[in-house]
DRENTIVO-774354 format. One record per atom (N, C-alpha, C): x, y, z. Coordinates in steps of 0.2 Angstrom, whole numbers, plus 2048, in hexadecimal, padded with zeros to 3 digits. Each point is the difference from the previous one (the first is absolute). Last residue first. Example, Ala and Ser with C-alpha at 12.3 -4.5 7.8 and 13.67 -1.06 7.14 Angstrom:
<recs>
8407F5823/804806801/7FC805803/8027E4800/7FC806800/804806800/
</recs>
This chain:
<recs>
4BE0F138D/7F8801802/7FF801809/8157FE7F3/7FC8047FC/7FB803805/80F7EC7FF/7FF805808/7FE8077FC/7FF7EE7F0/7FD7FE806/802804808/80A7FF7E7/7FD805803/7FB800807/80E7EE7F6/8058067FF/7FC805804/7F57EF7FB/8047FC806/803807801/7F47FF7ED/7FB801805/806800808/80A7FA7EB/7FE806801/7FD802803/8047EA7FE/806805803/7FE8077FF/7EF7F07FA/801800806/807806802/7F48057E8/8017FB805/800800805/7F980F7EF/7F87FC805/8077F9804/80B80F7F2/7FB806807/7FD7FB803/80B7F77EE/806802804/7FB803807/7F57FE7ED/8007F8804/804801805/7FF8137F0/7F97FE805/8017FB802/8138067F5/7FE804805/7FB800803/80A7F77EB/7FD7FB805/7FE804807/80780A7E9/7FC7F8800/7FF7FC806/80D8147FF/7FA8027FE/7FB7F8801/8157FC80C/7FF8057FC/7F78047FE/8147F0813/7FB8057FF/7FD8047FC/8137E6809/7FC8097FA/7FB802802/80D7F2812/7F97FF7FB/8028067FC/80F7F1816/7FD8067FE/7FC7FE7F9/80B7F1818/7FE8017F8/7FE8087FF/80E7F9814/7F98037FF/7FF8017FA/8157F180C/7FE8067FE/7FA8037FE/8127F2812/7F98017FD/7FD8097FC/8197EE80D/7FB8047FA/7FA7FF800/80D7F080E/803808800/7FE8067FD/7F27EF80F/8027FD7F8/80580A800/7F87F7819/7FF8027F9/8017FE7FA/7F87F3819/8058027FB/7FF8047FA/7F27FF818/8017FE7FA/8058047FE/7F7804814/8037FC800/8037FA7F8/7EF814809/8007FA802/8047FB7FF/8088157FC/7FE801808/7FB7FA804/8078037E8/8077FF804/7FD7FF807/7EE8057EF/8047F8801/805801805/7FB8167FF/7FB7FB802/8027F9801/80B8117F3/8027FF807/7FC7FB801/7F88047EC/8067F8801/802803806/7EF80E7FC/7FF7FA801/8047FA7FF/8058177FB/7FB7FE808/8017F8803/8068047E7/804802805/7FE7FF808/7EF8047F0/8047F7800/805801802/7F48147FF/7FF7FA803/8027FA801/8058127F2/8047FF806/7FC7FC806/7F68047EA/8077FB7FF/803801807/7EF80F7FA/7FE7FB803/8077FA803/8008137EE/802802808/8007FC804/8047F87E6/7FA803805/803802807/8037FB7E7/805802805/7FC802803/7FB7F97E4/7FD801809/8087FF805/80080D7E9/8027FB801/7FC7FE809/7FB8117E7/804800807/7FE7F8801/7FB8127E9/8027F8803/804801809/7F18117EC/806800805/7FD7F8801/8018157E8/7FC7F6804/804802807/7FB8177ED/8057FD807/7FC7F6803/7F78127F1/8047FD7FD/8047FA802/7F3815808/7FE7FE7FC/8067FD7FC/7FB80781B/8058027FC/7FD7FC7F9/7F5800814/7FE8067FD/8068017FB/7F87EB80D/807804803/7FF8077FD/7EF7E9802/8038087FD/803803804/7FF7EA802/7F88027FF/8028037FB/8117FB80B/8007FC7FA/7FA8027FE/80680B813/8058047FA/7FD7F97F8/7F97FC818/7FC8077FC/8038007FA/80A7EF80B/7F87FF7FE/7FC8057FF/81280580C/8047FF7F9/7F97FA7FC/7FB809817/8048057F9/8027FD7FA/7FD7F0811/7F98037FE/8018047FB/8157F0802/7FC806804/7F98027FD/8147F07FA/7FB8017FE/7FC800804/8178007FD/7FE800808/7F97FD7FD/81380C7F1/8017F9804/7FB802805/8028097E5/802802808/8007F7801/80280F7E6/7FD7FA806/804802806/7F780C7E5/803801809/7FF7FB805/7FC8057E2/8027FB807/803803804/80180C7ED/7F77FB7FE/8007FB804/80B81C7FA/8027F9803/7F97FC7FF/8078147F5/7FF7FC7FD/8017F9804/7FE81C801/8007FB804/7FE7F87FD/80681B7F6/7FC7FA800/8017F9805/80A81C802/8017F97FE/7F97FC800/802818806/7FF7FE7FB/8017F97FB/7F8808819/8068007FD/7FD7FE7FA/7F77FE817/7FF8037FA/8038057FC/7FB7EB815/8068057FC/7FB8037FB/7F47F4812/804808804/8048007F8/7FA7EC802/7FB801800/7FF80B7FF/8117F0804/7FD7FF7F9/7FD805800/8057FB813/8078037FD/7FD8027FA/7F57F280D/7FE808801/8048037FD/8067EA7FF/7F98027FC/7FE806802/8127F780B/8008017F9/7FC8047FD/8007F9814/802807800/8018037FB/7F67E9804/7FC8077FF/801805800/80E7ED800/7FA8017FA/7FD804800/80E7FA814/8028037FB/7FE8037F9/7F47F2811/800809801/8048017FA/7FF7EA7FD/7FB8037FF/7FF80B802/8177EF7FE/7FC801803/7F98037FE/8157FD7F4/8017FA804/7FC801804/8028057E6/802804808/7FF7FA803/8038077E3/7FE7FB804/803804809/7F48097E9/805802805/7FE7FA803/8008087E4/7FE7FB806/806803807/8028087EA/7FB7FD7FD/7FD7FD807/8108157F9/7FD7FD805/7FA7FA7FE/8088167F1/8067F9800/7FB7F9805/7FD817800/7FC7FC7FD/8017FB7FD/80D80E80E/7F97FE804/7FB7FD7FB/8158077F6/8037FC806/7F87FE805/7FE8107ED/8037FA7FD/7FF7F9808/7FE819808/7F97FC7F9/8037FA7FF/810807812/7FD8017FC/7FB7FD7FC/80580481B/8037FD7F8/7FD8027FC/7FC807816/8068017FF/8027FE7F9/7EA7FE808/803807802/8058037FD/7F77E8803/7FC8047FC/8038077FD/80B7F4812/8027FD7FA/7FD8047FB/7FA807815/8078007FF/8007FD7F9/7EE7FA80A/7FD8067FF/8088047FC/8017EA80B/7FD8007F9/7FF8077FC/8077FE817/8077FB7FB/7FC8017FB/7F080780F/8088057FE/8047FF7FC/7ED7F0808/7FF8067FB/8058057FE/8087EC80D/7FE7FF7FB/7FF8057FB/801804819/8078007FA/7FF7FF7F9/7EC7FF810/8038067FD/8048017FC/7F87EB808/7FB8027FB/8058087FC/8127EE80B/7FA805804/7FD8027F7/8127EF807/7F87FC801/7FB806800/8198067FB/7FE7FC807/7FA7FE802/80A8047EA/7FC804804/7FD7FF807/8147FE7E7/7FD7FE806/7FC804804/8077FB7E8/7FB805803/8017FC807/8097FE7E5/7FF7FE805/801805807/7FE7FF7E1/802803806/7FE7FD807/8017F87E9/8008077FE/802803807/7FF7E77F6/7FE802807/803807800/7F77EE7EC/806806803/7FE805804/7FA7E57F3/7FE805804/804805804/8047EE7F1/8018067FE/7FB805805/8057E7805/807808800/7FE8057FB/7EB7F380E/8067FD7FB/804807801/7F87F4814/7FF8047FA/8058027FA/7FF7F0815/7FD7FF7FC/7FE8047FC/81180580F/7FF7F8800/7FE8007F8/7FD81680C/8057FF7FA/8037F87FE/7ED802813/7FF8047F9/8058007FA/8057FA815/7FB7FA7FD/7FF8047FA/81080C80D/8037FC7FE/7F87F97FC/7F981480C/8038027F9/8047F97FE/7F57FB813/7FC8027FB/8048027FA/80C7FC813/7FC7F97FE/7FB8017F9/80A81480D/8057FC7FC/7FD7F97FC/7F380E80F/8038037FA/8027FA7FB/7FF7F8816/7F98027FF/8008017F7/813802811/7FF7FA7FB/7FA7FE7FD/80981A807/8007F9803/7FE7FA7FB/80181A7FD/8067FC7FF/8027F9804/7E680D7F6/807803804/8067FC7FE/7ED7FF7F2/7FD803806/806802804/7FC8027E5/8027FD804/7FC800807/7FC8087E3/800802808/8027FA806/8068057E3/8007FB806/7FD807807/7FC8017E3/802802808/8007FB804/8037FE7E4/7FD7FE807/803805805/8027FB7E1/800801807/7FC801805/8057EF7EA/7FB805806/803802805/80B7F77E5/800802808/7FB803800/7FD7F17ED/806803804/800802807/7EF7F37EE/8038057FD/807803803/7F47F180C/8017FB7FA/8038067FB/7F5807813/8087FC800/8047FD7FD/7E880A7FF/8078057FF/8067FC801/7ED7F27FE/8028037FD/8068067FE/7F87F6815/8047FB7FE/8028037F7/7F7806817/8038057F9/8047FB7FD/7F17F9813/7FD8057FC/8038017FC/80C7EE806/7F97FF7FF/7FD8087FE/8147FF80C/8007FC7FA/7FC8017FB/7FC808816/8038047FC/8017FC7FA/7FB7F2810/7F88047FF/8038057FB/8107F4807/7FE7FC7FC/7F9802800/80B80A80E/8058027FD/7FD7FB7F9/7F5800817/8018067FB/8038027F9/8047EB80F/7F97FF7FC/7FD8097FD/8127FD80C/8027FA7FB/7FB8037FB/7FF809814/8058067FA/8017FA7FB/7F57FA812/7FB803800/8058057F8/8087EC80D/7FC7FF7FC/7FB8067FB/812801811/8037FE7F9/7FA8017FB/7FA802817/8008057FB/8067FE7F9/7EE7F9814/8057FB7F9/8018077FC/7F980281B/7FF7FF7FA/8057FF7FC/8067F6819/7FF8077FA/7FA7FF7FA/80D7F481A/7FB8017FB/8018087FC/8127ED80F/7FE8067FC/7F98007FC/80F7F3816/7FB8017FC/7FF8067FD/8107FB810/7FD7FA800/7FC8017FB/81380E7F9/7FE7FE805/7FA7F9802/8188087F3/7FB7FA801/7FC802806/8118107F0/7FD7FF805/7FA7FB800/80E80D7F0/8037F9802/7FF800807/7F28137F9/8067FD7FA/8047FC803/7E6809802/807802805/8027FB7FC/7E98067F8/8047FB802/806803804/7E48077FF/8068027FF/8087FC800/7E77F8805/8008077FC/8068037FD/7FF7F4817/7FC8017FD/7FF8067F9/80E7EC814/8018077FD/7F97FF7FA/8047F5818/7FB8007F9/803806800/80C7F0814/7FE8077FC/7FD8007FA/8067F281A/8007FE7F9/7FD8087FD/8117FE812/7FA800802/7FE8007F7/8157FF80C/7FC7FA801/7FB8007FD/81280E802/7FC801807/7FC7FA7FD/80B8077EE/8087FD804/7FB801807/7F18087EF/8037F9800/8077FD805/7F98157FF/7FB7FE803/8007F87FD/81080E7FC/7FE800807/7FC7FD804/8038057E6/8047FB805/8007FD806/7F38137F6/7FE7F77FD/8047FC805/8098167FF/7F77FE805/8007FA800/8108067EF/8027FF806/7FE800807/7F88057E9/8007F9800/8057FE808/7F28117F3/7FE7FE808/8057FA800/80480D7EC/800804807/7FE800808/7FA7F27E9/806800803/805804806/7E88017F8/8027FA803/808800802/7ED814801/8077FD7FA/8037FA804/7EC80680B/8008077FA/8057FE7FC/7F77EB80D/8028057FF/8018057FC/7F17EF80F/8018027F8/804806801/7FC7EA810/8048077FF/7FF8017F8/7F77F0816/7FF8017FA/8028067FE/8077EA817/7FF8097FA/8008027FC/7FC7EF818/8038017F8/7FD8067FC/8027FA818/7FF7F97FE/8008007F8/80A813813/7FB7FE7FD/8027F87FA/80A811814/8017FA7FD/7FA7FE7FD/805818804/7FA7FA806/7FF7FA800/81180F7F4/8027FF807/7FA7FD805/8028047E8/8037FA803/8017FE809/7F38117F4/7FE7FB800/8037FC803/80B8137FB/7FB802806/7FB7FA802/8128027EF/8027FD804/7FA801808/7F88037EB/8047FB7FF/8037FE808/7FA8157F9/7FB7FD802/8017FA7FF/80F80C7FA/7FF800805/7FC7FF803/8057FE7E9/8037FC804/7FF7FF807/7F380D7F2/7FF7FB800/8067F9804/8078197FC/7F6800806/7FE7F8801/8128057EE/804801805/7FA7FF808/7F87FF7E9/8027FB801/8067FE809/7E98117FA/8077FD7FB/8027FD805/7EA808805/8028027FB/8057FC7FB/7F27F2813/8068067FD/8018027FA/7EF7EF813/7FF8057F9/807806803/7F57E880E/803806800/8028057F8/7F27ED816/8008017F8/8018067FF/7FE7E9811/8048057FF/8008057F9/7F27EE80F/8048007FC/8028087FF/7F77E780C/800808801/8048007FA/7ED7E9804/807805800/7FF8057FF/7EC7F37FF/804802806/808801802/7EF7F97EC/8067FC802/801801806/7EF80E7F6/7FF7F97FE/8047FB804/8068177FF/7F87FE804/7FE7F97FE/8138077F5/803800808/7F97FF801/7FE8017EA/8037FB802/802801807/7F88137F7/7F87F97FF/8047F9804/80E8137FF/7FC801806/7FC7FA800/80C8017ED/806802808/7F87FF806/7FA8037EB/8047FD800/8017FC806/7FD8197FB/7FA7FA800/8007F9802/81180C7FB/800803807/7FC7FC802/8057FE7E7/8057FF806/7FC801807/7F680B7EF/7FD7F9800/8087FC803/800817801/7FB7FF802/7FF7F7802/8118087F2/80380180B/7F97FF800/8028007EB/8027F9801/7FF802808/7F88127F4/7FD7FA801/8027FA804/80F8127FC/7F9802805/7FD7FC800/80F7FF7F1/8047FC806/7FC802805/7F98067EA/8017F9801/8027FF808/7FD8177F8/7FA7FA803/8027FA7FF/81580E809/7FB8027FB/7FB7FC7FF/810801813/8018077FA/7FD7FF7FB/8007F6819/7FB8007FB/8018067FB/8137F280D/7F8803803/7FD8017FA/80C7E9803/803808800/7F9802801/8047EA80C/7FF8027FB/8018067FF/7FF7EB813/8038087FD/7FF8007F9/7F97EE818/8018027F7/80180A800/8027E7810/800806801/8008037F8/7F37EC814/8038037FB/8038067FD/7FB7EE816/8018067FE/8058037F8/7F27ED816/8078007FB/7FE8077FC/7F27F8811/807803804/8067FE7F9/7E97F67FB/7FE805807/80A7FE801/7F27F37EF/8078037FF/801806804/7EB7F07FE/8067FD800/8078037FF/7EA80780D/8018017FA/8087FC801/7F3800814/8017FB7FD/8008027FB/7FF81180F/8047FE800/7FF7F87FC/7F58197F7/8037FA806/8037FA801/7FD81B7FD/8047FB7FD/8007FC803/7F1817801/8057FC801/8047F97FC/7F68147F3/8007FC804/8027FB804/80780F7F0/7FB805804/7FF7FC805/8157F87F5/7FA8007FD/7FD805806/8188007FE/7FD7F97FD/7F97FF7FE/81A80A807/7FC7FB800/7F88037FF/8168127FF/7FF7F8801/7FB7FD803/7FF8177F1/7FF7FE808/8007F67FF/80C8137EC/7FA7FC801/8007FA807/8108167F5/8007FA803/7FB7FE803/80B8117EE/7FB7FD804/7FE7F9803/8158147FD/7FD7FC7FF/7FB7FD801/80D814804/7F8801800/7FE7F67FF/817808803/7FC801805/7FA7FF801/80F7FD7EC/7FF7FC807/7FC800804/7F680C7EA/8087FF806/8007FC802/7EE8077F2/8058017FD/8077FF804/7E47F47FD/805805803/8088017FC/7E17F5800/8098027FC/804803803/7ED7F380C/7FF8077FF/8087FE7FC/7E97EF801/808801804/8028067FD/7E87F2809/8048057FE/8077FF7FE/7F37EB807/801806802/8038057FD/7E17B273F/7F98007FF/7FF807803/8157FD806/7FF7FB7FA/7F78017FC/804808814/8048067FB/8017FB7FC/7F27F6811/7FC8077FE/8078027FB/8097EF809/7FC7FE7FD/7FB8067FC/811803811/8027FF7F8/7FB7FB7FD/7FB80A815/8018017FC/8028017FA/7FA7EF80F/7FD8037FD/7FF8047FB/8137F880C/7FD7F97FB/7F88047FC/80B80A811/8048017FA/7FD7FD7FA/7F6801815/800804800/8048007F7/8027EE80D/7FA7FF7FE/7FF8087FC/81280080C/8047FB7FB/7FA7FF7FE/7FC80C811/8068057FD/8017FC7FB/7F67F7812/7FC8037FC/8028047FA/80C7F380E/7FB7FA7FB/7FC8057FB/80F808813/8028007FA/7FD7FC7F9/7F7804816/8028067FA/8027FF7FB/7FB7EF80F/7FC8017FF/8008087FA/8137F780D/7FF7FB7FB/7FA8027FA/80680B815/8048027FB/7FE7FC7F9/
</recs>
């Protein structure tokens, strides 16, 4: 984890220097849940590996859109490289919701497992799982997601304060003129009603200035589709004035930029579209197409790195517990801008190569 993170923080350093200058299958029920075969490697397991009869157990949500496709890939991945390595079993299970993930919760606890990595679909909704598995002894990595006046043994996330901070002082900046005149209005696209959201809008309205006017806010459960619909509706439904009004759409996701951008792309209506900034969060190959060229004339995009990868460090602090190392309570995954001026450095870094390395 150390080693990521090193690169993530080298990664930044760079580019603010260029912008100055196994499977796992989605499911919808309890019943279908997927529950990934305990222990361990193709090959036998032998016996002087120094972690043979301890057992890890990790849960995560299923796979409702390509962030959380990727992350369960480079999770599973993960999970395996280090059991083949270490000679421990491990446990690896994916729910839709939050009621699924409880209960796989209690399906782990039942093989007394040596520690458990949990990214839940809504933190606070797991917080009674959590418990349990704290009041059993067994140390816990909450990942990604906070749960609300709950100490587990360690939480890792991306810096999403950071990621709405540092947005919201990029918005400063591009309209810094209009601002100077009065009100810009803004679409908000969000991703859902977990702390994920929350962390960003609340970074963003931190440090943006107050004449920026939030004209309308958009939940979209992280989906490409919603987004094109939530926008394709607005186009549709308001009027000329009201749609050329729009100076900038801030979102919380890269798909969600896309569903935009088709949005756009599909209206034609008599309004002039006077937007000049779309930023996302992941900075996804896609969204290295849209700064190329996106085919929209006028439009800049900026996204934030959040990588899929990032749930490897997760993995990996089960790990320490399971050699016996203490954890620190917090750890968060620095993040990077992504804009026109530095997209090519961003490509030829390591984290981006790390991001797409089950690619090949």
């Amino acid at each position: 984890m150390k080693k990521l993170l090193s690169i993530v923080l080298m990664m930044m350093l760079m580019l603010s220097m260029v912008a100055c200058g196994g499977t796992t299958t989605t499911t919808e029920s309890t019943t279908e849940m997927t529950q990934a075969t305990t222990a361990t490697t193709e090959a036998p397991v032998s016996n002087d590996l120094p972690l043979k009869g301890k057992l890890m157990g990790v849960i995560t949500p299923s796979a409702d859109h390509g962030f959380t496709a990727e992350s369960i890939q480079h999770c599973e991945a993960q999970v395996k490289a280090l059991s083949a390595e270490y000679g421990f079993d491990y446990k690896f299970m994916t729910a839709a919701e939050s009621g699924e993930q409880s209960n796989a919760v209690e399906t782990i606890l039942a093989m007394n497992p040596d520690v458990m990595v949990l990214w839940p679909v809504n933190g606070d909704e797991l917080k009674s799982a959590a418990q349990t598995v704290k009041d059993a002894g067994v140390p816990l990595i909450i990942y990604d997601r906070m749960i609300s006046d709950f100490t587990p043994t360690a939480t890792l996330m991306g810096d999403n304060d950071a990621i709405g901070e540092g947005a919201g002082e990029y918005y400063n900046e591009k309209f810094a003129t209009e601002l100077a005149a009065g009100k810009v209005n803004i679409l908000l696209f969000e991703g859902d009603s977990s702390s994920v959201p929350m962390q960003r809008t609340n970074g963003f309205k931190k440090t943006a200035n107050a004449n920026f006017n939030i004209v309308q806010t958009f939940e979209t459960n992280w989906s490409q589709q919603t987004a094109m619909e939530q926008m394709e509706s607005y186009l549709n439904t308001k009027s000329k004035e009201e749609i050329e009004s729009i100076q900038a759409i801030f979102t919380h996701d890269d798909e969600i930029v896309f569903g935009i951008v088709e949005a756009l792309k599909n209206y034609d209506g008599d309004a002039k579209i006077n937007i000049k900034l779309i930023s996302g969060v992941a900075a996804s190959s896609g969204f290295m197409d849209l700064i190329k060229d996106s085919g929209l004339e006028g439009i800049d995009f900026m996204t934030y790195t959040f990588s899929p990868s990032m749930v490897r460090d997760a993995v990996d602090l089960g790990l320490e517990v399971l050699q016996g190392n203490t954890l620190k309570s917090d750890y968060l995954v620095p993040t990077a801008m992504v804009d026109k001026t530095n997209y090519e450095a961003y490509m030829a870094s390591d984290i981006y190569k790390i991001r797409y390395s089950l690619n090949k």
